[in-house]
N, C-alpha and C positions, 0 to 999 in steps of 0.2 A: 540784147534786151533783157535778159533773165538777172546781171547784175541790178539793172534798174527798178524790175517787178520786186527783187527782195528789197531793194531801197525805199522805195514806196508804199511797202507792206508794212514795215517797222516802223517807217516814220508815221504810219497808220495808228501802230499799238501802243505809240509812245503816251499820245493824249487822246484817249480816248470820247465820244461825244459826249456832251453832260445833257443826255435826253430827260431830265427829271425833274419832273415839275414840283418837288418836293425840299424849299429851299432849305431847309434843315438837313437832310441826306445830301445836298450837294457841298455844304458848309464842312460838314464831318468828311465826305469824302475828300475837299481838299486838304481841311486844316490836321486829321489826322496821319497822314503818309506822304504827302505832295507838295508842302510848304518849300524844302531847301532842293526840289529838282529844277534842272536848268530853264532860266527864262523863256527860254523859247519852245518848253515843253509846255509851259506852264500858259506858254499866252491863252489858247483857247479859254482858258477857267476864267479870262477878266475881258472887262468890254473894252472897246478900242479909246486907248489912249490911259488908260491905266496898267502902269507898268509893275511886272512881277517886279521884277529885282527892286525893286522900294517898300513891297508887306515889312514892316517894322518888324515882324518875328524871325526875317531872315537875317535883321541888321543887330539886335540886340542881345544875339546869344553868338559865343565863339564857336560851334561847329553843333551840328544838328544832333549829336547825343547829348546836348544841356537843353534838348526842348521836347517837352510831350505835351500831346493835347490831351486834356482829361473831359470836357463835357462842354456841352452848349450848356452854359448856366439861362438865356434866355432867348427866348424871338419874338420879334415883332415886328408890324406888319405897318409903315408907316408912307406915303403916298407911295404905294404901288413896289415898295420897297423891303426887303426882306434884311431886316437888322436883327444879326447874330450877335449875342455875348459871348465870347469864346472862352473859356476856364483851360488855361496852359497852365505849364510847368518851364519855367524858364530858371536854370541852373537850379531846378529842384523846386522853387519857392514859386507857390498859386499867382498868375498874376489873371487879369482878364483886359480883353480886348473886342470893342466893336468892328464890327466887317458889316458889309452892306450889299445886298445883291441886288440886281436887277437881272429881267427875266428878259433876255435876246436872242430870236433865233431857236426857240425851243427849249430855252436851257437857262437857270440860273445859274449870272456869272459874277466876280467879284468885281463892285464899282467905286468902292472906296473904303476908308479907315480912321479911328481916330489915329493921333499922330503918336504913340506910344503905348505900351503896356502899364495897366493898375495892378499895383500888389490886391489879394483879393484875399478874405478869406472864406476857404469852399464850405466850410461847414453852416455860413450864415446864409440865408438868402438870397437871391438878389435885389438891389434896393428899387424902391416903387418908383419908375419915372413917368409913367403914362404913355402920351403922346411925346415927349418932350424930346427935340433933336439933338443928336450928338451936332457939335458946333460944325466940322467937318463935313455934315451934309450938307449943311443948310445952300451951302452954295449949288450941291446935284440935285438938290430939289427944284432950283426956280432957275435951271439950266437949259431949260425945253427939251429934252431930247424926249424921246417916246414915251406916251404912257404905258408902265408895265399892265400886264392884264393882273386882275386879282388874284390871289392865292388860291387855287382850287378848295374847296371845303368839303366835308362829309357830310351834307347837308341829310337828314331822314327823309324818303319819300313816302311813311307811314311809321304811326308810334312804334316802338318798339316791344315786341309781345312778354319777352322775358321779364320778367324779374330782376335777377340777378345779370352781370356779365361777364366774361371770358377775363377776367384786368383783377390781379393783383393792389390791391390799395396799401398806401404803406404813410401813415401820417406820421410827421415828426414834432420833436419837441418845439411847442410853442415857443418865438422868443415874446418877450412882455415886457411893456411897461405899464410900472405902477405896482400898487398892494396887490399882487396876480400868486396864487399858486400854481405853477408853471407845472407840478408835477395831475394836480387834479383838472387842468384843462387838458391837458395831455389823453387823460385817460375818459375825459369826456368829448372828446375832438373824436377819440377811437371809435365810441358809438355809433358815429356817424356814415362810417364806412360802409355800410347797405345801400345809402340813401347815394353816396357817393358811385358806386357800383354803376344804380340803377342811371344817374346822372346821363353815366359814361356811358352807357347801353342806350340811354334816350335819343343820343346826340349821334348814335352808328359810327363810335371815334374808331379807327382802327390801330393806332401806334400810339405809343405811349409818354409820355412827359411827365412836367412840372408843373403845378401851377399851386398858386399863395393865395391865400384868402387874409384877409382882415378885419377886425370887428371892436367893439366898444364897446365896453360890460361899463352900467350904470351898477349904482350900489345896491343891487337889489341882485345883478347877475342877469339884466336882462339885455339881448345885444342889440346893438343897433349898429346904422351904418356900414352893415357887412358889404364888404366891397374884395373880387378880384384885385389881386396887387401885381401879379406878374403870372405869366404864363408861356408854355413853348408847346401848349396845344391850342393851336388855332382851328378849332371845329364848333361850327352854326353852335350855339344854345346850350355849349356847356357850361361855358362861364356866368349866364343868365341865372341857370339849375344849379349850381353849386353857392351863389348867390344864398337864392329860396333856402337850400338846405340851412344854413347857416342859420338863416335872418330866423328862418322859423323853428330852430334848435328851442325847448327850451330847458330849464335849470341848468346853466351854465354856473361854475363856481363864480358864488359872490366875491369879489374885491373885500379885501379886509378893511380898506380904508379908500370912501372914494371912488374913483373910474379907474379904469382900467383900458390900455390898449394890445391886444392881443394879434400876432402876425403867425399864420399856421401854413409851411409849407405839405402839398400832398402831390407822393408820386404817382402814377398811371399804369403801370406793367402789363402789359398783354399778356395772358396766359396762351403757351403754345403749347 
């Protein structure tokens, strides 16, 4: 019998359960160390009838030191579905790739993919899709199998007393289009970082991200149309509040000529 208890124990530690409801942490846990181990290690991480040995990231690179995972460039949260942008390195060079989870059994697992890897480049954003399905869903959407439950949120059970919060802000260079001084929205985006703070602290986010904001300077510098464009923090009322801040910025640099379209990534960092 003691042969068997240690067989049973190791095939135990080989895959471990994915108890977390946090489809972002289970994304990074597979795609960064877990991707090129054996299929059958790997089946628990994918619902039934999606097969590991088909992830495109095991088939497009020659041996698993030509592939690194560098960052979830986006998520979102689309019928009950948990759609990662994954930022690799496939023989050096950025590419990205959608994965898609659903939540079964306790645990988000992987349910599908698009059919190949995008060259990508990391230092730009991710582009604004909204709602809009990678084609490769559309068919696990209107497939009936279970509704996933929602994404759990950080939802506040009372305002938040602070002021400031525990989260590092870190805004980057405006990209633009139009007559835009990229270098003085830049340094007027920075101002903003209080309100951004206070945003994060309203909302009781606890882990930290990405998320893009966008906006529309008429020739006068005033904004309109601020809109969320992309985000990998999905918590109640921040994207509402960063909204406001925005909308209600004012003397933003006037366009030299004309309108202007302004896209401002801003990162989230927990202070620990």
């Amino acid at each position: 019998m003691k042969p068997l208890i240690s067989f049973l124990f190791l095939a135990g530690c080989a895959a471990p359960p994915l108890a977390s409801q946090d489809a972002e942490a289970a994304a990074v846990a597979l795609l960064s160390s877990r991707v090129f181990e054996p299929p059958d290690q790997l089946r628990p991480w994918f619902v039934e009838g999606v097969e590991p040995e088909n992830l495109p990231l095991r088939l497009v690179v020659d041996s698993p030191a030509a592939y690194d995972f560098l960052d979830v460039q986006r998520l979102r949260m689309i019928d009950g579905r948990a759609i990662v942008t994954a930022l690799v390195a496939l023989d050096g060079e950025p590419h990205t790739l959608d994965v898609w989870f659903e939540h079964r059994n306790g645990a988000w697992k992987v349910a599908g993919w698009t059919h190949v890897p995008h060259p990508a480049d990391p230092a730009k954003p991710a582009p604004s899709a909204g709602a809009d399905l990678p084609v490769p869903l559309a068919s696990a959407t209107f497939r009936g199998d279970e509704a996933p439950p929602a994404l759990a949120l950080d939802a506040p059970s009372a305002p938040a007393e602070a002021a400031s919060a525990p989260v590092r802000i870190g805004v980057q260079r405006p990209q633009v289009t139009g007559a835009c001084d990229a270098a003085a929205l830049h340094r007027h985006a920075k101002t903003l970082e209080p309100a951004l703070e206070r945003c994060w602290a309203d909302a009781r986010a606890e882990r930290g991200g990405r998320l893009t904001f966008g906006l529309d300077l008429d020739p006068k510098g005033r904004p309109t149309g601020a809109r969320v464009e992309e985000t990998t923090l999905l918590v109640t009322g921040l994207g509402d509040c960063v909204e406001g801040v925005v909308r209600g910025a004012s003397e933003w640099p006037a366009p030299a000529d004309g309108l202007c379209t302004v896209r401002v990534a801003v990162t989230f960092t927990p202070k620990r």
